[in-house]
C-alpha positions in Angstrom: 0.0 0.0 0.0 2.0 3.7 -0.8 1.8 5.9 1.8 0.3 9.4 0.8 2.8 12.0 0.2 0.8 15.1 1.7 1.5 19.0 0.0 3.9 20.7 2.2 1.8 23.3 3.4 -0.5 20.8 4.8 0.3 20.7 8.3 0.0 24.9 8.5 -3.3 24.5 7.1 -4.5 22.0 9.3 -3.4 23.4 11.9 -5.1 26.8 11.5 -8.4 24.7 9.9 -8.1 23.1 13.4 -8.4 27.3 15.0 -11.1 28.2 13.3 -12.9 25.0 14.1 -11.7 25.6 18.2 -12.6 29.5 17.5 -16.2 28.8 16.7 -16.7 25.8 18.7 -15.9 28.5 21.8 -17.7 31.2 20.7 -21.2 28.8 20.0 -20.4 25.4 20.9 -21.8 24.7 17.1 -25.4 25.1 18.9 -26.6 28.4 16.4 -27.0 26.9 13.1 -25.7 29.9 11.8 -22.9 29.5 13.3 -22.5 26.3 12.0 -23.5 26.4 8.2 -20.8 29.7 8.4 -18.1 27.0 9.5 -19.2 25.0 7.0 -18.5 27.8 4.2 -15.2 28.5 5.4 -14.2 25.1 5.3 -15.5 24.7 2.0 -14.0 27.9 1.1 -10.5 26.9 1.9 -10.6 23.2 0.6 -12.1 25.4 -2.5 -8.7 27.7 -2.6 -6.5 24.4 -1.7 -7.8 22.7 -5.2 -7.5 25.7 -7.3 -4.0 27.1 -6.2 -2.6 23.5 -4.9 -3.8 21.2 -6.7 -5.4 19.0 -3.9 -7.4 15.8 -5.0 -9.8 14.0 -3.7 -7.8 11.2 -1.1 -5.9 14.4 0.5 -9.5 15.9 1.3 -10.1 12.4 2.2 -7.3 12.8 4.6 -8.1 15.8 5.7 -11.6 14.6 7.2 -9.9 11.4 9.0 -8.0 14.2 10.6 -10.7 16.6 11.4 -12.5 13.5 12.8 -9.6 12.3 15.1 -9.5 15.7 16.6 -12.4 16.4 17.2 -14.3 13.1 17.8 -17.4 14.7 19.2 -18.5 16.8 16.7 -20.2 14.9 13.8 -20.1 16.3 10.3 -16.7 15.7 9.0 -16.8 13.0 6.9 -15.1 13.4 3.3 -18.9 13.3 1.5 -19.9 16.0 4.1 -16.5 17.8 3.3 -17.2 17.9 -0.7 -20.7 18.9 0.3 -19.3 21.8 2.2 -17.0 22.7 -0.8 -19.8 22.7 -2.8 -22.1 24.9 -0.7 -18.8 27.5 -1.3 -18.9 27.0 -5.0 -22.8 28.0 -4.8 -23.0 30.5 -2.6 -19.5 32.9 -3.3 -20.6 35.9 -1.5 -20.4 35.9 2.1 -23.0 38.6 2.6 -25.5 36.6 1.0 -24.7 33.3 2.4 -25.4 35.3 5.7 -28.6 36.7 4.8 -30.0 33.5 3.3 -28.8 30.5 3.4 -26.8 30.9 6.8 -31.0 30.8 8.0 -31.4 27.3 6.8 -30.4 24.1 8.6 -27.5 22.6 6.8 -29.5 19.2 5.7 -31.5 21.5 3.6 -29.0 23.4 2.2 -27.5 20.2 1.2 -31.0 19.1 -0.2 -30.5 22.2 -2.1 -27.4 21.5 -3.6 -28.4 18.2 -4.6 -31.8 19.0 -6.5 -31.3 22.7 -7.6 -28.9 23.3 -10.2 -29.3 27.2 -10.8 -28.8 29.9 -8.3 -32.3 32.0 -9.2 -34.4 29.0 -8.5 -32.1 28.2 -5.2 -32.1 31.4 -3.7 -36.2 31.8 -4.7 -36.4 27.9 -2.5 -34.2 29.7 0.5 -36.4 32.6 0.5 -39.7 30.4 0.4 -38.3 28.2 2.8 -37.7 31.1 5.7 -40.8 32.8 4.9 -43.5 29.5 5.3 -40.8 27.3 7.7 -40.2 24.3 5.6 -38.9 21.3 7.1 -36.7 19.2 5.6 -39.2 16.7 4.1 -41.6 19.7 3.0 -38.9 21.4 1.0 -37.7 18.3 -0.4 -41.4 17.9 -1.9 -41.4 21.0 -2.9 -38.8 21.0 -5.3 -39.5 17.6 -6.5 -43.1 19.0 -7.4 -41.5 21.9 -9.5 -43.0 24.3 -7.1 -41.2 27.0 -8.2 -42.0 26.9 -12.2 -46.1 26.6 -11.1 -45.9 29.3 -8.7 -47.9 32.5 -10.1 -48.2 30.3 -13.2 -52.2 30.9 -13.1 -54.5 31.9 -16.3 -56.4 35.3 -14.2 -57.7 38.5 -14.8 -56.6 40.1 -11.5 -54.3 42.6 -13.4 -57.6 44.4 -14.3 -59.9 43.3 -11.7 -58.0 44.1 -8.7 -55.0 47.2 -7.2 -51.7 46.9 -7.1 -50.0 45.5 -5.5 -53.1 43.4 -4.3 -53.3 42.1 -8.0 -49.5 40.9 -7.9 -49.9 39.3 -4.6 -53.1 37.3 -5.8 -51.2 36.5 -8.8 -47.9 34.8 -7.0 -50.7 32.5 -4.3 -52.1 30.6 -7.4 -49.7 27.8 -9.4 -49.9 25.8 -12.3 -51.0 23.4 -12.1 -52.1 21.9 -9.0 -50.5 18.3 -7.6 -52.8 16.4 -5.7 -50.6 13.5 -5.7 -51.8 12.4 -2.1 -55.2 11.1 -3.8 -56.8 8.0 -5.2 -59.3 8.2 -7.9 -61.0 5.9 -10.2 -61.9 6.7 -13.8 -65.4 7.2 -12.5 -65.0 9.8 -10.1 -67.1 13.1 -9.8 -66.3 16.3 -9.0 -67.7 15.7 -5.3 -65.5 12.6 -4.9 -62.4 15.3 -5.5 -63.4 17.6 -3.2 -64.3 14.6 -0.3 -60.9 13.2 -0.9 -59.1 17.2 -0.5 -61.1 17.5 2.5 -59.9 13.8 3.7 -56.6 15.0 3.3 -56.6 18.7 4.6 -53.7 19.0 5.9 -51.9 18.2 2.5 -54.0 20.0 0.6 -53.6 23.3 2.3 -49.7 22.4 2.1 -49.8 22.1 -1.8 -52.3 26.0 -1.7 -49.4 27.5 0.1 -49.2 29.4 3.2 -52.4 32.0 4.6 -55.3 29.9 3.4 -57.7 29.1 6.2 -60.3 26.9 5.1 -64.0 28.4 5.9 -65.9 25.7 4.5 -67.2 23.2 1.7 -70.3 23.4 -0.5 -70.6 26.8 1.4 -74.6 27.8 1.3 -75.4 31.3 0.0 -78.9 32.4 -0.9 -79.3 34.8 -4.0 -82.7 35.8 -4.7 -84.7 33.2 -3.3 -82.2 30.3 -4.3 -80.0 28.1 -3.3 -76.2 28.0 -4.3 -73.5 25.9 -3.2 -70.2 26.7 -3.5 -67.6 23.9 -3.8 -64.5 25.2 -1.2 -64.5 28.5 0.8 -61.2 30.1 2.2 -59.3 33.1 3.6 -56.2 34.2 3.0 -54.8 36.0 5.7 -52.1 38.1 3.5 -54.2 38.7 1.0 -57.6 39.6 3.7 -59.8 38.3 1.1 -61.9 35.3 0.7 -60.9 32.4 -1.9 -63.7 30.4 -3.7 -62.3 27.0 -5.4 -64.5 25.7 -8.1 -63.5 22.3 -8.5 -64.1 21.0 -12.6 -63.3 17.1 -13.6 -62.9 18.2 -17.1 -61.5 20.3 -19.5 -62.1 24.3 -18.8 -65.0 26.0 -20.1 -65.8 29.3 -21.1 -69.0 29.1 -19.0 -67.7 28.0 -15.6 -66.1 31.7 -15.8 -69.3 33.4 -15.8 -70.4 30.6 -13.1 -67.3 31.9 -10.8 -67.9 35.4 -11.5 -71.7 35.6 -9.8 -70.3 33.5 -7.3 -68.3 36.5 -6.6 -70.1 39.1 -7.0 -73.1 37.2 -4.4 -69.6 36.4 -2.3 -68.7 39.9 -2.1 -72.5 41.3 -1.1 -73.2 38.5 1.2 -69.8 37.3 2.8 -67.3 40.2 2.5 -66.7 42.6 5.3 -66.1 46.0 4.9 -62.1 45.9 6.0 -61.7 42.8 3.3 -60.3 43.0 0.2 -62.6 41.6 -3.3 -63.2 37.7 -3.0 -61.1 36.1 -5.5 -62.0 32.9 -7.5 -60.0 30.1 -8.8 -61.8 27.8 -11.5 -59.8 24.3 -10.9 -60.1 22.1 -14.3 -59.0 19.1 -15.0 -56.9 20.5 -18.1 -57.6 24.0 -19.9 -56.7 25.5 -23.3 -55.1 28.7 -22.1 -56.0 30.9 -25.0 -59.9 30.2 -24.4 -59.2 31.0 -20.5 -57.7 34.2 -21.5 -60.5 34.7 -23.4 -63.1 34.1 -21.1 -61.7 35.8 -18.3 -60.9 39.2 -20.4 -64.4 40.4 -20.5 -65.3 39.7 -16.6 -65.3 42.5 -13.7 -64.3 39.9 -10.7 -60.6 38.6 -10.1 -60.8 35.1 -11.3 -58.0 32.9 -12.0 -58.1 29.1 -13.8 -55.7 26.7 -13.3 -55.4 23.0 -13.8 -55.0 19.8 -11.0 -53.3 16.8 -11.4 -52.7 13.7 -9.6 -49.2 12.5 -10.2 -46.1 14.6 -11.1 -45.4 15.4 -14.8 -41.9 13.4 -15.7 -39.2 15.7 -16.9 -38.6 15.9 -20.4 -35.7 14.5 -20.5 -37.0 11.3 -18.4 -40.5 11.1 -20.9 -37.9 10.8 -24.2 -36.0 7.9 -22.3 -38.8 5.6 -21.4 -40.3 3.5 -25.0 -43.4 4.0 -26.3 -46.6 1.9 -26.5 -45.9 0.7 -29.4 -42.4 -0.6 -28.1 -43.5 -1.8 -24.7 -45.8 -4.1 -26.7 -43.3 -5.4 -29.7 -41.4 -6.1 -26.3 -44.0 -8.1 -24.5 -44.5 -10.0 -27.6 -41.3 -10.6 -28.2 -41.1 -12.3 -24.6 -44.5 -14.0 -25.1 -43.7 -18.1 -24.5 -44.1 -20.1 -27.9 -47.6 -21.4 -28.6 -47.7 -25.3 -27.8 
């Protein structure tokens, strides 16, 4: 076995690696998590500077976290995977003064999350900031970013440009995506539209996760009165941010131009009969089970209420990349007969 022939500057940098690990293990005992992602940058930062002006590779780094480890035997987080992670938190995030005003807020398991799922910095930075603002855990922000959350954010046929104030109408416009994952349902090809809305209330909790954070449910197939008759409206919130209510008309099919003009007396009936004076104009969100955009454009451009239509879906779209790589029909079933046993 040959013995490792280490740089020469080695020992000086492990020994003053080994100070700023003592420094901050004085000064916070690695209990702040700021603290400890901010260790975690510099030591990425100057394994970073070792590769590019020494020419270190991947068994002295290797080294270098049997060494960490034997030094400091109490303190977990030093294993050569964690190290490269930490290396590559320093690639991502360059500046200092960001790292401190974003991802320094994060726990380092989702920061690592981060760097495995998210590949460019807009999109990273947008998760960060979601993830302070609504308190993620680990598992939640995980989902998220496997669901694409932030390509459907704000993605949302509406009208709220002319219906409703800025900034009220840009703030309407980012609570709506596009489309809608329901991927913690079951149903058959049979199902009606009051079988989806029995399986969102089933699963509440979920689905006010996949709305996003300030909706406050207020009820379903929520009875309002309008000139002697009775109307029942599928789902009922409030957003708290917005100070409005929400009305969610749930479709199984494709979007039609008439479910707009449904949605808009539902608000305008919404607005006389439910709305308080301090609240902002209900909004309404027409959930289809696939739309042609154009015609939603078109049906929404002529209405005085903020409505927006957007579609649901059960399962995750694949990638692109991952729907050119799987066969087709066709080829799954000159494969199956191909594998068919010989008629006797």
């Amino acid at each position: 076995m040959s013995t490792l022939t280490l740089p020469s500057d080695y020992p000086q940098f492990l020994t003053e690696l080994k100070g700023h690990i003592r420094e901050t293990q004085v000064r916070a005992a690695l209990a702040v998590n700021s603290e400890l992602v901010q260790l975690y940058w510099r030591i990425g930062r100057s394994i970073l500077q070792q590769e590019q002006q020494q020419g270190w590779g991947a068994k002295v780094v290797a080294r270098l976290a049997t060494d960490l480890r034997t030094e400091f035997p109490a303190i977990t987080g030093f294993s050569a995977r964690n190290l490269r992670y930490m290396k590559a938190f320093a690639e991502q995030w360059a500046d200092e003064a960001i790292l401190q005003q974003l991802a320094a807020k994060l726990p380092w398991f989702h920061n690592c999350i981060l760097l495995d799922k998210v590949k460019n910095p807009t999109e990273r930075t947008w998760y960060v900031q979601q993830t302070i603002e609504n308190g993620w855990s680990r598992n939640v922000l995980a989902a998220q970013v496997e669901s694409g959350l932030y390509h459907r954010q704000g993605r949302a046929v509406s009208n709220f440009s002319r219906t409703l104030p800025a900034p009220q109408s840009e703030l309407a416009q980012q609570i709506l995506k596009d489309p809608y994952t329901f991927d913690f349902l079951s149903l058959g090809a049979e199902a009606q539209e009051r079988d989806l809305e029995r399986g969102l209330l089933e699963h509440v909790r979920s689905f006010l996760l996949e709305l996003g954070k300030g909706f406050a449910l207020v009820g379903s197939q929520y009875h309002l009165e309008v000139g002697g008759q009775d109307y029942y409206l599928d789902l009922v919130f409030y957003h708290l941010k917005l100070r409005c209510f929400v009305i969610i008309d749930l479709k199984m099919g494709e979007f039609k131009p008439e479910d707009s003009g449904k949605m808009n007396f539902y608000l305008a009936a919404a607005d006389d009969l439910l709305r308080h004076p301090t609240d902002q104009p209900t909004i309404g969100l027409v959930l289809c089970k696939s739309q042609n955009r154009v015609v939603a454009e078109y049906a929404l451009r002529g209405l005085s209420q903020p409505i927006g239509v957007a579609e649901w879906q059960l399962t995750r779209a694949l990638p692109a990349e991952l729907r050119r790589s799987l066969p087709t029909s066709e080829e799954l079933d000159a494969a199956l007969g191909e594998s068919e046993p010989p008629e006797a």
